[in-house]
TIVEX-316334 format. One record per atom (N, C-alpha, C, O): residue in three letters; x negated, z, y; atom name. Coordinates in Angstrom, 2 decimals, decimal comma, always signed. Each point is the difference from the previous one (the first is absolute). Example, Ala and Ser with C-alpha at 12.3 -4.5 7.8 and 13.67 -1.06 7.14 Angstrom:
% residues 2
[node ALA; [-13,19; +7,80; -5,69]; N]
[node ALA; [+0,89; +0,00; +1,19]; CA]
[node ALA; [-0,90; +0,00; +1,20]; C]
[node ALA; [-1,04; +0,66; -0,02]; O]
[node SER; [+1,39; -1,38; +1,07]; N]
[node SER; [-0,82; +0,06; +1,19]; CA]
[node SER; [+0,77; +0,73; +1,09]; C]
[node SER; [-0,51; +0,17; +1,11]; O]
***
This chain:
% residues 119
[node UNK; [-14,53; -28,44; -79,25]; N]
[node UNK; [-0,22; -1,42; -0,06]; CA]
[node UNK; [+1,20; -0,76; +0,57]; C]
[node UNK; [-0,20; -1,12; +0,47]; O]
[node UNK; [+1,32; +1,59; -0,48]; N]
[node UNK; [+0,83; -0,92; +0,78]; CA]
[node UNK; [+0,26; +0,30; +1,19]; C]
[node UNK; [+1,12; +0,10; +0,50]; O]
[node UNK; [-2,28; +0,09; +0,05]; N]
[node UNK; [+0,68; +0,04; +1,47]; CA]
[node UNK; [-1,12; -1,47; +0,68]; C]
[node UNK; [+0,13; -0,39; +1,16]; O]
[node UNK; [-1,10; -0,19; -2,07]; N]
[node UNK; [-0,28; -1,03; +0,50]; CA]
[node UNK; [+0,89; -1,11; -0,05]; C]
[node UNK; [-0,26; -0,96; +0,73]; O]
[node UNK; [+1,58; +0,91; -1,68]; N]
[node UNK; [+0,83; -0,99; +0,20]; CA]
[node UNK; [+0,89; +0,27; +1,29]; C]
[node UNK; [+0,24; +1,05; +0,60]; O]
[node UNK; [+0,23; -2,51; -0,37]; N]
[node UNK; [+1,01; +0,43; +1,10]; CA]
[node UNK; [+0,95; +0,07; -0,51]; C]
[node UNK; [+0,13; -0,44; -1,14]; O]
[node UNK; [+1,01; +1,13; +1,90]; N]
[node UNK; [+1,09; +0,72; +0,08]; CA]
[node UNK; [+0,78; -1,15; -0,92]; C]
[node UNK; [+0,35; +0,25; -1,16]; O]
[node UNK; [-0,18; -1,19; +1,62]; N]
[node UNK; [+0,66; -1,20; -0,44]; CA]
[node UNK; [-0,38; -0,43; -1,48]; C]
[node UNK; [+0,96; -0,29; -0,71]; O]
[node UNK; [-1,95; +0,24; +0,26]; N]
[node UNK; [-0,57; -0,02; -1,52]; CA]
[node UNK; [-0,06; +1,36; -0,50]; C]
[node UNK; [-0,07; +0,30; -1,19]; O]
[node UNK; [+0,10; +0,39; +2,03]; N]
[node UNK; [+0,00; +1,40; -1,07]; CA]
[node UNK; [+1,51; +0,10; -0,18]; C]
[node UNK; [+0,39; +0,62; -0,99]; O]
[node UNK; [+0,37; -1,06; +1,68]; N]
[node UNK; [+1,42; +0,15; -0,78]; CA]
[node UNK; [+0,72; -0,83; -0,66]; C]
[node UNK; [+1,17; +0,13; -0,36]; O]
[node UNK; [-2,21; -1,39; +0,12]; N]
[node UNK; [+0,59; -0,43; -1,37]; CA]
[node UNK; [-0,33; +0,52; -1,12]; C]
[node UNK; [+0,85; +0,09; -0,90]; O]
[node UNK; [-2,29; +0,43; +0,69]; N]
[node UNK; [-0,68; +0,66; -0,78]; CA]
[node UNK; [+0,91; +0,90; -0,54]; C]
[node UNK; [+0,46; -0,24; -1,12]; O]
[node UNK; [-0,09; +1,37; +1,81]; N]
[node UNK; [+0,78; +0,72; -0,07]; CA]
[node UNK; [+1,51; +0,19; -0,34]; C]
[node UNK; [+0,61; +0,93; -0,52]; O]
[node UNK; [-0,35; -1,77; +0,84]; N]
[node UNK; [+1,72; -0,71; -0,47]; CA]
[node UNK; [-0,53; -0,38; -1,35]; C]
[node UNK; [-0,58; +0,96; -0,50]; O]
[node UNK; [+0,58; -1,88; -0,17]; N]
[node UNK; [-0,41; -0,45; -1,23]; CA]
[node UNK; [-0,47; +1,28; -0,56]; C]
[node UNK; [+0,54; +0,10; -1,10]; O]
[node UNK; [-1,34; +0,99; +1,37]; N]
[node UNK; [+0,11; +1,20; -0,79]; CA]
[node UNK; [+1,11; +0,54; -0,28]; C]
[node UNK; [+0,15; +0,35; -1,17]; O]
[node UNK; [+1,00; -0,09; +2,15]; N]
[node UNK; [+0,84; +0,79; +0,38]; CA]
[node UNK; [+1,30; -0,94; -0,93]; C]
[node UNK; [+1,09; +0,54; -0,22]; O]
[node UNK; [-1,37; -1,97; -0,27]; N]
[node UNK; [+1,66; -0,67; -0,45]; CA]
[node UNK; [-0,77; +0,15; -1,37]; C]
[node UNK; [+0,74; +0,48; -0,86]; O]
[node UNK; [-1,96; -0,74; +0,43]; N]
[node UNK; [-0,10; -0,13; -1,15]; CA]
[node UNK; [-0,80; +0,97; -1,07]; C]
[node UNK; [-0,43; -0,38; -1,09]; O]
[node UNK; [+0,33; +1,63; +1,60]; N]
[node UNK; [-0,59; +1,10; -0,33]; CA]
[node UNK; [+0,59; +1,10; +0,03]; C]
[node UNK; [-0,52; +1,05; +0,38]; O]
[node UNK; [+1,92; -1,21; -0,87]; N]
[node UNK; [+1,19; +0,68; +0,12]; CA]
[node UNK; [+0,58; +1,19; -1,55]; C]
[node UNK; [+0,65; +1,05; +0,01]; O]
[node UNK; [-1,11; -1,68; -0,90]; N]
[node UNK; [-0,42; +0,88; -1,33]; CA]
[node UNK; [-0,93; +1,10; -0,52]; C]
[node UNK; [-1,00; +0,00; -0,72]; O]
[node UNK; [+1,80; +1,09; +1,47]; N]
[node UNK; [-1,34; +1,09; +0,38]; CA]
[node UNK; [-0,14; +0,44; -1,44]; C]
[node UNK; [-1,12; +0,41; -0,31]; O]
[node UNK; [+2,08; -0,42; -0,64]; N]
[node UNK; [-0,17; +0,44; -1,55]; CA]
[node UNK; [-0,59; -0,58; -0,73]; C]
[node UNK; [-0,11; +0,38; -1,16]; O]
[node UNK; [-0,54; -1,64; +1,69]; N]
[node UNK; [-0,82; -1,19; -0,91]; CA]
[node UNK; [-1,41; +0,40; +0,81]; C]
[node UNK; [-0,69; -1,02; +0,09]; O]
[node UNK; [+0,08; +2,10; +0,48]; N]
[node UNK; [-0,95; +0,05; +0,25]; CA]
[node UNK; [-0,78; +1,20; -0,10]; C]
[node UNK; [+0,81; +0,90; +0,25]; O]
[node UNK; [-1,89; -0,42; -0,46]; N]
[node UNK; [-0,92; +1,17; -0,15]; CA]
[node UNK; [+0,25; +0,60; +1,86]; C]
[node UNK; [+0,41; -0,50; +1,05]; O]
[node UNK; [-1,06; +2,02; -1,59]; N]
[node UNK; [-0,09; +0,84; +1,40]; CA]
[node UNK; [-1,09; -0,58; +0,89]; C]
[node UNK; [-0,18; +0,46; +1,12]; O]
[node UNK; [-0,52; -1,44; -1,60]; N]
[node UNK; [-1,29; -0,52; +0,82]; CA]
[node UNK; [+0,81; -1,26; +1,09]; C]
[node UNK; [-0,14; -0,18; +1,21]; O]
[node UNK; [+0,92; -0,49; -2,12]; N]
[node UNK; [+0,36; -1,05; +0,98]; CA]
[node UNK; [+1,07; +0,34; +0,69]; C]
[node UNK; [+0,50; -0,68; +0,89]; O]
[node UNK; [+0,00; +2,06; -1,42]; N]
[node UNK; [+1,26; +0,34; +1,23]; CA]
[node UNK; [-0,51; +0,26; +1,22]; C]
[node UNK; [+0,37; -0,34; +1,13]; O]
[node UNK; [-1,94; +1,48; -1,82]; N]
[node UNK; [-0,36; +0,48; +1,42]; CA]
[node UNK; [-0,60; -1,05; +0,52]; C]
[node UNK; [+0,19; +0,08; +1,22]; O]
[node UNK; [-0,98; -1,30; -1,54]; N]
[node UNK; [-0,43; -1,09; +1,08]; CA]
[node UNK; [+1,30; -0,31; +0,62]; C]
[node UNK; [+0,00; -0,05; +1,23]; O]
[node UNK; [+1,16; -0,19; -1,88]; N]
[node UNK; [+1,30; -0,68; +0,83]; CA]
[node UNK; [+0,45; +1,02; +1,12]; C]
[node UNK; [+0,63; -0,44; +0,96]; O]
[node UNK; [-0,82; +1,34; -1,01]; N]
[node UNK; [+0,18; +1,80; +0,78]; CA]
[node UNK; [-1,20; -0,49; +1,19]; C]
[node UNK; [+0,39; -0,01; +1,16]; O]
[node UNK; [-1,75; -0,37; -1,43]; N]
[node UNK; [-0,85; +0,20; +1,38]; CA]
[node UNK; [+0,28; -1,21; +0,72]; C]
[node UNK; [-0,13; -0,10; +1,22]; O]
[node UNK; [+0,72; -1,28; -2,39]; N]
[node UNK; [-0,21; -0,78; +1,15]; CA]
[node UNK; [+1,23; -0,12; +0,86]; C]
[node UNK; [-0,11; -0,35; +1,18]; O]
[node UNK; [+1,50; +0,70; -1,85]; N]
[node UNK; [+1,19; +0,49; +0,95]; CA]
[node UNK; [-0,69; +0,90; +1,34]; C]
[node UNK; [+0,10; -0,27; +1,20]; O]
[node UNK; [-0,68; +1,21; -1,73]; N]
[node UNK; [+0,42; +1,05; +1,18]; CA]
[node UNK; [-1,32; -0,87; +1,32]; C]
[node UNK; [+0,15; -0,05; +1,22]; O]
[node UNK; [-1,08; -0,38; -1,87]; N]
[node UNK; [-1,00; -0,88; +1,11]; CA]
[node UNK; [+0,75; -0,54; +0,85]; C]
[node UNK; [+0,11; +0,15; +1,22]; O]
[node UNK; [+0,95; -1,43; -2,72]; N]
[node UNK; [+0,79; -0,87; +1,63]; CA]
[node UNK; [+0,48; +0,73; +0,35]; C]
[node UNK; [-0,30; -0,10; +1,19]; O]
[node UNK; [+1,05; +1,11; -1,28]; N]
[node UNK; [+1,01; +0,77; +0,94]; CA]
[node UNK; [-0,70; +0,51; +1,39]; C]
[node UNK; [+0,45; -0,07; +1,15]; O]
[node UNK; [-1,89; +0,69; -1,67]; N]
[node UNK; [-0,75; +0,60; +1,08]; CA]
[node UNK; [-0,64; -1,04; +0,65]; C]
[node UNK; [-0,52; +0,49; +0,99]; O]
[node UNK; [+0,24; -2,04; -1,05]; N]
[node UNK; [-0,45; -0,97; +0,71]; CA]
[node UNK; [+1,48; -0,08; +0,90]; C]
[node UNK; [+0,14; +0,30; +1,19]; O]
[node UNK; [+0,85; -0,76; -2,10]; N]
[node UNK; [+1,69; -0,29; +0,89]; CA]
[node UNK; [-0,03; +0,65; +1,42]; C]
[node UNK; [+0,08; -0,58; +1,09]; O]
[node UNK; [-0,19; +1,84; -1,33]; N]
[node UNK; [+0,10; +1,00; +1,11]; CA]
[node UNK; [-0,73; +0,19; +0,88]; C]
[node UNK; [+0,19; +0,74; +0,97]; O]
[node UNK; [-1,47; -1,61; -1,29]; N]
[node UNK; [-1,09; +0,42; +1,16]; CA]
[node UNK; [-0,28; -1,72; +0,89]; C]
[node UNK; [-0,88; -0,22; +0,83]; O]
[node UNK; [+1,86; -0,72; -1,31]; N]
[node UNK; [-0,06; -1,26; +0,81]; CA]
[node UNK; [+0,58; +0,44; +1,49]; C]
[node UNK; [+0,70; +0,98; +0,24]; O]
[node UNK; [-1,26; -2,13; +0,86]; N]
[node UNK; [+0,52; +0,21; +1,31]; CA]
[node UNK; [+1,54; +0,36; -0,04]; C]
[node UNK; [+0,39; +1,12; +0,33]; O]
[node UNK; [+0,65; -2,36; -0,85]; N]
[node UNK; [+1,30; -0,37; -0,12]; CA]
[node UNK; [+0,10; +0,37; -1,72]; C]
[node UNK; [-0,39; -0,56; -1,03]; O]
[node UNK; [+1,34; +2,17; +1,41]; N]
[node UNK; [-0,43; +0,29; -1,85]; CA]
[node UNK; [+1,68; -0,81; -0,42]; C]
[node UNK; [+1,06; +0,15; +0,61]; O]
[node UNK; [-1,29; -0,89; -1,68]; N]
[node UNK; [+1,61; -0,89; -0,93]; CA]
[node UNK; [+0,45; +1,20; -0,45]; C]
[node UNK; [-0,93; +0,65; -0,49]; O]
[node UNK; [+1,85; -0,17; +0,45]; N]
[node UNK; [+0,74; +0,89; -0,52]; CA]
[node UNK; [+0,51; -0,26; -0,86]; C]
[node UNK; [+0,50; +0,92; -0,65]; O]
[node UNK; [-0,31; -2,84; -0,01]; N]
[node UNK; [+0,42; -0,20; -1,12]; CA]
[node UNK; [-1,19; +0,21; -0,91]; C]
[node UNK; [+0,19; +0,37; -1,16]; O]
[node UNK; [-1,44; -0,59; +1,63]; N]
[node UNK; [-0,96; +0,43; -1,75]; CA]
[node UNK; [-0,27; +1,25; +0,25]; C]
[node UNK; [-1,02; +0,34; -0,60]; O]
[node UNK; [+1,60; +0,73; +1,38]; N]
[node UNK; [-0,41; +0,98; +0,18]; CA]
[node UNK; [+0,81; +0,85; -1,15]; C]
[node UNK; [-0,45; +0,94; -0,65]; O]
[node UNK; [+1,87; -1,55; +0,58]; N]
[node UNK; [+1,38; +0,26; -1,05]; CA]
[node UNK; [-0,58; -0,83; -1,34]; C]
[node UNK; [+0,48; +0,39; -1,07]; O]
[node UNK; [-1,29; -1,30; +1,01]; N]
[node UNK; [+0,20; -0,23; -1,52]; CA]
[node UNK; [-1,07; +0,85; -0,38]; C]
[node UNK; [+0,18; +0,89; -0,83]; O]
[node UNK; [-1,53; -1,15; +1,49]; N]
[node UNK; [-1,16; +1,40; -0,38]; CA]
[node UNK; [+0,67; +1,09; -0,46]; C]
[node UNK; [-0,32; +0,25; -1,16]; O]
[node UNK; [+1,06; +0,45; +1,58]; N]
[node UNK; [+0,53; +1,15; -0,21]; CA]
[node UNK; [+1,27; +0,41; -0,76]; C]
[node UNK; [+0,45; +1,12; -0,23]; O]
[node UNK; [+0,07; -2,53; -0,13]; N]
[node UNK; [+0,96; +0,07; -1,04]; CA]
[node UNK; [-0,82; -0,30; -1,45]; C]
[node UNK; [+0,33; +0,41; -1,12]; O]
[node UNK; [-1,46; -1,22; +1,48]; N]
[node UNK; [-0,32; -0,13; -1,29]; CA]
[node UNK; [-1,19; +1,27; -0,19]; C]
[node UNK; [-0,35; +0,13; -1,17]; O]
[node UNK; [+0,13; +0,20; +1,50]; N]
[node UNK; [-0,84; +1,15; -0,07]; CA]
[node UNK; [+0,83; +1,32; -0,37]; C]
[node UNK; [-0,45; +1,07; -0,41]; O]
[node UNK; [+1,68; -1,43; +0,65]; N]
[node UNK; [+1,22; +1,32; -0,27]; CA]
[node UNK; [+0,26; -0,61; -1,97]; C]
[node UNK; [+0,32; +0,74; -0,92]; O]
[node UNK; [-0,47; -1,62; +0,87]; N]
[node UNK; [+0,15; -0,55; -1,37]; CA]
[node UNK; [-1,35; +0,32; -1,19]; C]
[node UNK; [-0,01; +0,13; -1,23]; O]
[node UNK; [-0,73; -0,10; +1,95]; N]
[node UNK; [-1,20; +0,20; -0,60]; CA]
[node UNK; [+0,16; +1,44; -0,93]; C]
[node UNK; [+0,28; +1,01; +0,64]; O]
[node UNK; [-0,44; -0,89; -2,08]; N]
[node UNK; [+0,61; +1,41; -0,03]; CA]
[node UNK; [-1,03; +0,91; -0,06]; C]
[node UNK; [-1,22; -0,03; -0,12]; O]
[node UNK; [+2,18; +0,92; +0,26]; N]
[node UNK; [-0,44; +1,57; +0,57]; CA]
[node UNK; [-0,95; +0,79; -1,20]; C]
[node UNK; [+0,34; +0,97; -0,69]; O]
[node UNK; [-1,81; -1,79; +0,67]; N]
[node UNK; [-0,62; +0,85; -1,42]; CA]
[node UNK; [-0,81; +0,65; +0,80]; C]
[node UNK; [+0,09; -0,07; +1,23]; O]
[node UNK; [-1,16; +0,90; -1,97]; N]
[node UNK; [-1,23; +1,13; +0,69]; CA]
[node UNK; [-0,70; -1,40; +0,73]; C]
[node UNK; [-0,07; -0,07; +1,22]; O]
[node UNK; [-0,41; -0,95; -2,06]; N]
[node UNK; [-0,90; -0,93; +0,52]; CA]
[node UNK; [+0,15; -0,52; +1,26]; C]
[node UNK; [-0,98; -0,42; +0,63]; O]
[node UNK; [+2,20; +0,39; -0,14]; N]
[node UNK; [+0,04; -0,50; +1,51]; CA]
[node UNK; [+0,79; +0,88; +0,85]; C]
[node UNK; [+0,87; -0,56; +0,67]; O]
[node UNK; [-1,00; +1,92; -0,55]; N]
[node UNK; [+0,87; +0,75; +0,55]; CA]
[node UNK; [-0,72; +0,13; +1,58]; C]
[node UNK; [+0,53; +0,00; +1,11]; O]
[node UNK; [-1,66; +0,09; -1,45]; N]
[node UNK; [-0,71; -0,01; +1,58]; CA]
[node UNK; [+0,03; -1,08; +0,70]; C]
[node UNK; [-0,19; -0,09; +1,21]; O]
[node UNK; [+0,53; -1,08; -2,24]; N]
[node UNK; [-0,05; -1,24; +1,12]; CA]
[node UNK; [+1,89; -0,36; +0,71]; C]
[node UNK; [+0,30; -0,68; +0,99]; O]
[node UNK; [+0,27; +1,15; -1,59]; N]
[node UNK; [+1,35; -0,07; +0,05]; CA]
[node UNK; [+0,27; +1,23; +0,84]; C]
[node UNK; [+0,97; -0,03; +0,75]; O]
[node UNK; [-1,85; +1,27; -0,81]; N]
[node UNK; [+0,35; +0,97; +1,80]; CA]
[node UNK; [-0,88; -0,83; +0,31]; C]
[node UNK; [+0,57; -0,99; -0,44]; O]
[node UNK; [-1,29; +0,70; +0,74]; N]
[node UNK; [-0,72; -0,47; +1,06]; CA]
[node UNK; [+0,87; -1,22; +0,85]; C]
[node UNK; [+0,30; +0,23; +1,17]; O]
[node UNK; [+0,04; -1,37; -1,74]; N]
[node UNK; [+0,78; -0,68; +0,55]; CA]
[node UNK; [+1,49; +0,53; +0,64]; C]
[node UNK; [+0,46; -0,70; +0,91]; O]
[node UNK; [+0,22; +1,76; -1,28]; N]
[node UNK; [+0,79; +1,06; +0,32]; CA]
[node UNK; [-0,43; +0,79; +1,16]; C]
[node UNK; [+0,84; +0,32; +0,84]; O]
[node UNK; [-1,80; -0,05; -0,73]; N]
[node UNK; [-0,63; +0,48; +0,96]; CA]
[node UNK; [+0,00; -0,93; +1,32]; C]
[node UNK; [+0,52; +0,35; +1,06]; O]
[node UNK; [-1,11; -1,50; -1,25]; N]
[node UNK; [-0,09; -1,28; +1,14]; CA]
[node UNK; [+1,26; -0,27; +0,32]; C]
[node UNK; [+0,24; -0,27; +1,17]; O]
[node UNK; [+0,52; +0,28; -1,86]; N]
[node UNK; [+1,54; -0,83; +0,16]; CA]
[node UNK; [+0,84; +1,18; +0,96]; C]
[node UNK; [+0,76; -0,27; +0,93]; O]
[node UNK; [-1,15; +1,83; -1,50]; N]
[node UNK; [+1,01; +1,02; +0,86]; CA]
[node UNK; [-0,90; +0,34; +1,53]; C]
[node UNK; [+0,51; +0,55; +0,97]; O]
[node UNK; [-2,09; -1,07; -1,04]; N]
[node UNK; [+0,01; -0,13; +1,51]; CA]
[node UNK; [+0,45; -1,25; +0,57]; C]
[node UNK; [+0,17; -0,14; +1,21]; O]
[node UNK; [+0,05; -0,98; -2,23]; N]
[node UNK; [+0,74; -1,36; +0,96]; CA]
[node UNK; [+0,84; +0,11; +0,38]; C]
[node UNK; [+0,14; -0,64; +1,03]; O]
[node UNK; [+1,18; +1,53; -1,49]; N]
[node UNK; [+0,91; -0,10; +0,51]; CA]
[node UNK; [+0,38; +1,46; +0,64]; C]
[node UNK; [+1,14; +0,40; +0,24]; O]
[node UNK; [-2,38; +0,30; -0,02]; N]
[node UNK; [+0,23; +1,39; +1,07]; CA]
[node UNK; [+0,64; +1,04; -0,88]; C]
[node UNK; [+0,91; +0,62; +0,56]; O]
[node UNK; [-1,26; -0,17; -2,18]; N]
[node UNK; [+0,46; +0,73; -0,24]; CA]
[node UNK; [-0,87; +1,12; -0,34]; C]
[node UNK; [-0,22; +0,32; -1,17]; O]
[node UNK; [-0,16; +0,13; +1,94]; N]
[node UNK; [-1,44; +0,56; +0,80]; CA]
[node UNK; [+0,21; +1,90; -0,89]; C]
[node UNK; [-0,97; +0,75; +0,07]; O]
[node UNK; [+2,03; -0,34; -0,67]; N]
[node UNK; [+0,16; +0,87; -1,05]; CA]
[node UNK; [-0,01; -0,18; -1,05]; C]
[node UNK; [-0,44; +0,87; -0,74]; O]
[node UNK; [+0,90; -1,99; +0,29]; N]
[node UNK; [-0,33; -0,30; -1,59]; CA]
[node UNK; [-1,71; -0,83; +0,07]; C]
[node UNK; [-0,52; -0,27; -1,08]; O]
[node UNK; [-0,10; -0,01; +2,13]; N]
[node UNK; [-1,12; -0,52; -0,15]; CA]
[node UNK; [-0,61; +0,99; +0,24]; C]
[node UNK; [-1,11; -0,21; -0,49]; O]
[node UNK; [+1,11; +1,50; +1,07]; N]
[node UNK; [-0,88; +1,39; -0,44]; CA]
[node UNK; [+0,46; +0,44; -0,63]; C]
[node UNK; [-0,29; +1,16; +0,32]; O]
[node UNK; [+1,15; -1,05; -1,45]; N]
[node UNK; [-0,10; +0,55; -1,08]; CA]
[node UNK; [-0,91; -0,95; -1,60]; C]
[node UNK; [-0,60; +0,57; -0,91]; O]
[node UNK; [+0,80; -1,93; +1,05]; N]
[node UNK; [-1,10; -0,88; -0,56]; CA]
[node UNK; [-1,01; +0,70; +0,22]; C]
[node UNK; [-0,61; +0,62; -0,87]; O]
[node UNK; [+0,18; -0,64; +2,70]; N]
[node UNK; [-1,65; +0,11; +0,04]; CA]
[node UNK; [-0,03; +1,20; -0,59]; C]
[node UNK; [-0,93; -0,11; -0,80]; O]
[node UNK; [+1,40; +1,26; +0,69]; N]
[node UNK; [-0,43; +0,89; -0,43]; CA]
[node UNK; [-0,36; +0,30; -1,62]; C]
[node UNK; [-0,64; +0,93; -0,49]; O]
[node UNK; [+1,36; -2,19; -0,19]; N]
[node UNK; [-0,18; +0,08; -1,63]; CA]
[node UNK; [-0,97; -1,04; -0,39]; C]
[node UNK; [-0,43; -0,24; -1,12]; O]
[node UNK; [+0,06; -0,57; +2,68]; N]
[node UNK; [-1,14; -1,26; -0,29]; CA]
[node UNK; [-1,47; +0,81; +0,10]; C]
[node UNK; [-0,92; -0,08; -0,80]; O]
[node UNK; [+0,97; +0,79; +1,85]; N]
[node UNK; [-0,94; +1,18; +0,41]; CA]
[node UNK; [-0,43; +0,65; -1,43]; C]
[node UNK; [-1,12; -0,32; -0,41]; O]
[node UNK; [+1,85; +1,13; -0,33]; N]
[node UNK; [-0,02; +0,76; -0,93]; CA]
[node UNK; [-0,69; -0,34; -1,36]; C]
[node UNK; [-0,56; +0,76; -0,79]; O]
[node UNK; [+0,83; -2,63; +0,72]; N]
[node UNK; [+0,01; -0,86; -0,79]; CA]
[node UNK; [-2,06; -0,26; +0,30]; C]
[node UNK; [-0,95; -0,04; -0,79]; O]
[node UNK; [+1,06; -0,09; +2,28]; N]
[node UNK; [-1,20; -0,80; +0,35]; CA]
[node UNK; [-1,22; +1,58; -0,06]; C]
[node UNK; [-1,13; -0,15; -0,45]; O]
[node UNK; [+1,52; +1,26; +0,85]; N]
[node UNK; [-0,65; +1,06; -0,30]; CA]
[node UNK; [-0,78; +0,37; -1,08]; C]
[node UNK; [-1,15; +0,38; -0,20]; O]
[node UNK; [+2,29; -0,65; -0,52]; N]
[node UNK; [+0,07; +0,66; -1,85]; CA]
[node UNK; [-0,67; -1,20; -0,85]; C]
[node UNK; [-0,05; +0,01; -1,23]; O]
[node UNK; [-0,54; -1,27; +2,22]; N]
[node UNK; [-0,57; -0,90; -0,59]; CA]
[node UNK; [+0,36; -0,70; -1,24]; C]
[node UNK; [-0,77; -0,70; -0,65]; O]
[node UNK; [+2,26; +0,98; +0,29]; N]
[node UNK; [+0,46; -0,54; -1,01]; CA]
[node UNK; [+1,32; -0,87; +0,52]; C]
[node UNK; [+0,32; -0,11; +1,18]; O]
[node UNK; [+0,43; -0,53; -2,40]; N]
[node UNK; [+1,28; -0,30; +0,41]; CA]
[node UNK; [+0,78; +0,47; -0,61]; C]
[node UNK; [-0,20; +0,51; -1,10]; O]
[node UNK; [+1,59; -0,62; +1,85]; N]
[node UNK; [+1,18; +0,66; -0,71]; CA]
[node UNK; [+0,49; -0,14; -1,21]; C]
[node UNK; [+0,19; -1,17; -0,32]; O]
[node UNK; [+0,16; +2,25; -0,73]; N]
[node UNK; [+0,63; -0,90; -1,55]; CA]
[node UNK; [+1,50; +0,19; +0,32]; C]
[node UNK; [+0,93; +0,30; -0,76]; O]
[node UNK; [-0,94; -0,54; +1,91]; N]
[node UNK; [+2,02; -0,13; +0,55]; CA]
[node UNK; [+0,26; -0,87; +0,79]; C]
[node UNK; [-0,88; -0,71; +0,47]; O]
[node UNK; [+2,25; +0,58; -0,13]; N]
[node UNK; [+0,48; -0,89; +0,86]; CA]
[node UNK; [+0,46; +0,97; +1,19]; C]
[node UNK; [-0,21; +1,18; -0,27]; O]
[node UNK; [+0,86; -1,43; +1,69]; N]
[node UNK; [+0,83; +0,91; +0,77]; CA]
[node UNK; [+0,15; -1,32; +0,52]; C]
[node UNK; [-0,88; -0,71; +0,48]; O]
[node UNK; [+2,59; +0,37; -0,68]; N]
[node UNK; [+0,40; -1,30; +0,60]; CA]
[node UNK; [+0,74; +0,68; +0,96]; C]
[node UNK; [+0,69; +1,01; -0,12]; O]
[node UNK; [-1,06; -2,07; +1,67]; N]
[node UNK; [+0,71; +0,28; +1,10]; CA]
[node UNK; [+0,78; -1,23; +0,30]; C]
[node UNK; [-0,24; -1,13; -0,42]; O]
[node UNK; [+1,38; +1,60; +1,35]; N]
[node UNK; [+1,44; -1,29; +0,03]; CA]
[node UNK; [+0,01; +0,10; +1,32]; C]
[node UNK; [+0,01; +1,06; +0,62]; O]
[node UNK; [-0,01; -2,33; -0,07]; N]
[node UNK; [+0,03; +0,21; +1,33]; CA]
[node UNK; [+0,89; -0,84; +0,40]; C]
[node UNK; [+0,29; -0,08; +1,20]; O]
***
């Protein structure tokens, strides 16, 4: 659904999530993981504009690095890990993702782990 907004309203939308939705301990695993899909969306909208901002490309992904590391959003947090190490060409740590996203998407389940990558 947000890709019918434009770029320009979807990132206020998004900002106002990101300053005031900052108390990940004041919230259930349901609204982390909504805060987990809709990070990693903008991130994956960010990246796929003509002229990609590299500044919401850094807060997507800082705040998505904040998001914590429970079973409930572990696939959405590689996944955005995944997008970010082919944005910036790190084309070995992004096949080793695909290969645990693969495994993930096979086994028709999701992960009850984290595997944080630093790039």
């Amino acid at each position: 659904m947000m890709e019918i907004y434009s770029f320009d309203d979807l990132e206020g939308l998004v900002h106002s999530v990101f300053h005031n939705l900052v108390y990940f301990s004041d919230y259930e695993d349901e609204t982390i993981k909504l805060l987990a899909t809709i990070t990693y969306n903008y991130l994956r909208i960010c990246l796929t504009q003509v002229r990609v901002n590299e500044q919401e490309v850094k807060k997507a992904s800082l705040y998505l690095r904040k998001i914590p590391s429970i079973p409930a959003v572990a696939y959405e947090k590689m996944k955005g890990d995944y997008i970010l190490a082919l944005h910036y060409s790190y084309y070995t740590t992004a096949e080793e993702i695909d290969k645990v996203l693969k495994k993930v998407r096979e086994d028709g389940s999701r992960p009850g782990f984290f595997i944080g990558f630093k790039f």
